[in-house]
C-alpha positions as a Markdown table, in Angstrom:
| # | Residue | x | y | z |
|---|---|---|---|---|
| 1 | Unk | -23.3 | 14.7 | -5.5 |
| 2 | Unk | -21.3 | 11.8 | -4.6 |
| 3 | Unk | -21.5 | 8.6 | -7.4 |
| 4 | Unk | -21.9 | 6.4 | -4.5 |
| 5 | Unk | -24.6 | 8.2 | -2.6 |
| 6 | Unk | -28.0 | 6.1 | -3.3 |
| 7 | Unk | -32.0 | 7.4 | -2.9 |
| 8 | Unk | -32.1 | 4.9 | 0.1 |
| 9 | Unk | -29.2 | 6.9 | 1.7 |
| 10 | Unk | -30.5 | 10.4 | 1.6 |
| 11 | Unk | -33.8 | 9.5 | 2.9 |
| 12 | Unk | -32.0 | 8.0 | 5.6 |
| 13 | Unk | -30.1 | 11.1 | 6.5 |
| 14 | Unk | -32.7 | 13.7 | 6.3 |
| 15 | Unk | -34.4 | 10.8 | 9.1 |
| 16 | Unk | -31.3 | 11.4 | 11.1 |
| 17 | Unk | -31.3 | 14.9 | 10.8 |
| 18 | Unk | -35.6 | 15.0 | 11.9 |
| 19 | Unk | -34.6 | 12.8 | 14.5 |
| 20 | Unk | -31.1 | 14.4 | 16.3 |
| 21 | Unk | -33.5 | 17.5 | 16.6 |
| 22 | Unk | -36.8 | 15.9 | 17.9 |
| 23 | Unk | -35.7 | 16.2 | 21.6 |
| 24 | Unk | -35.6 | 20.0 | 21.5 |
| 25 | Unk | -39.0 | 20.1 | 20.3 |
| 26 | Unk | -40.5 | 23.7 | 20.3 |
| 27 | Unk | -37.2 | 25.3 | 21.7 |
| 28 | Unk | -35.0 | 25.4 | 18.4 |
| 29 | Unk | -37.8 | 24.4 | 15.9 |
| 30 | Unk | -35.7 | 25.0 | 12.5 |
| 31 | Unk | -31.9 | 23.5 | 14.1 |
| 32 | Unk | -32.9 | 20.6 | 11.8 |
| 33 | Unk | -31.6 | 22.6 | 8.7 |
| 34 | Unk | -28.4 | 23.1 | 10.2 |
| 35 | Unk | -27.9 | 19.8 | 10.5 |
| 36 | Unk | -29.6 | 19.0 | 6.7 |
| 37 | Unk | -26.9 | 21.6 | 5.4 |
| 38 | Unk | -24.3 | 19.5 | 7.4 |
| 39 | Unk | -25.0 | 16.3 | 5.9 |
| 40 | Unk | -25.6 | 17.5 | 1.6 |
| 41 | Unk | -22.3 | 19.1 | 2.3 |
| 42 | Unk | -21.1 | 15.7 | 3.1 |
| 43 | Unk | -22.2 | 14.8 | -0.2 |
| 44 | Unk | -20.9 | 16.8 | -2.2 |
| 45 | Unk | -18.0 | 15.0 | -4.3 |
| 46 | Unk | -15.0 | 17.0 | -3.1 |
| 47 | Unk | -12.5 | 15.3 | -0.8 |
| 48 | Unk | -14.8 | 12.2 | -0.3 |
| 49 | Unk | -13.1 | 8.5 | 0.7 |
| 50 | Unk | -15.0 | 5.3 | 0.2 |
| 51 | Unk | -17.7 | 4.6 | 2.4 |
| 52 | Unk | -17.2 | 1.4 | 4.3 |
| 53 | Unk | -20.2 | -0.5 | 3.3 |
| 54 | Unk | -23.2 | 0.0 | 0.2 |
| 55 | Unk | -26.3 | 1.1 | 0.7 |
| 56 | Unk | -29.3 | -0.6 | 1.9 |
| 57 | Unk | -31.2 | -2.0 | -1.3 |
| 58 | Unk | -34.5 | -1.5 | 0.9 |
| 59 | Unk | -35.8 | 0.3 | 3.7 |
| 60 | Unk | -37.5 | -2.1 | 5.1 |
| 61 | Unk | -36.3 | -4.0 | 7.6 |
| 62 | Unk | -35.7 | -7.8 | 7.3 |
C-alpha cells in the first residue's frame, strides 16, 4: 500500500465506492466491488505521484 494512504482515507473510499453504486439499487447489487477493486489498485505503490493535499485527521466534520 501506498506510505501516504491513511485509515481515514480508506474508509473514505470504500464510502465512495457504497455510494457511486446506491442509485442502481437492486439492479447491479455487487458493481460496488468493481469499483472497490478500482480504488485498492489505486493504492497500491507502483507508479503513484503525490497526492495534492493530506489526509483528514478526523472524520468528523468541523
Amino acid at each position: 500500500m501506498r506510505h501516504d494512504v491513511t485509515g481515514h482515507d480508506v474508509l473514505l473510499l470504500i464510502n465512495a465506492a457504497a455510494q457511486a453504486v446506491a442509485p442502481l439499487g437492486d439492479a447491479a447489487p455487487g458493481l460496488w466491488r468493481r469499483y472497490l477493486s478500482l480504488i485498492f489498485d489505486g493504492l497500491r505503490p507502483e507508479a503513484a505521484h503525490p497526492l495534492p493535499a493530506p489526509a483528514p485527521d478526523s472524520l468528523t466534520p468541523g
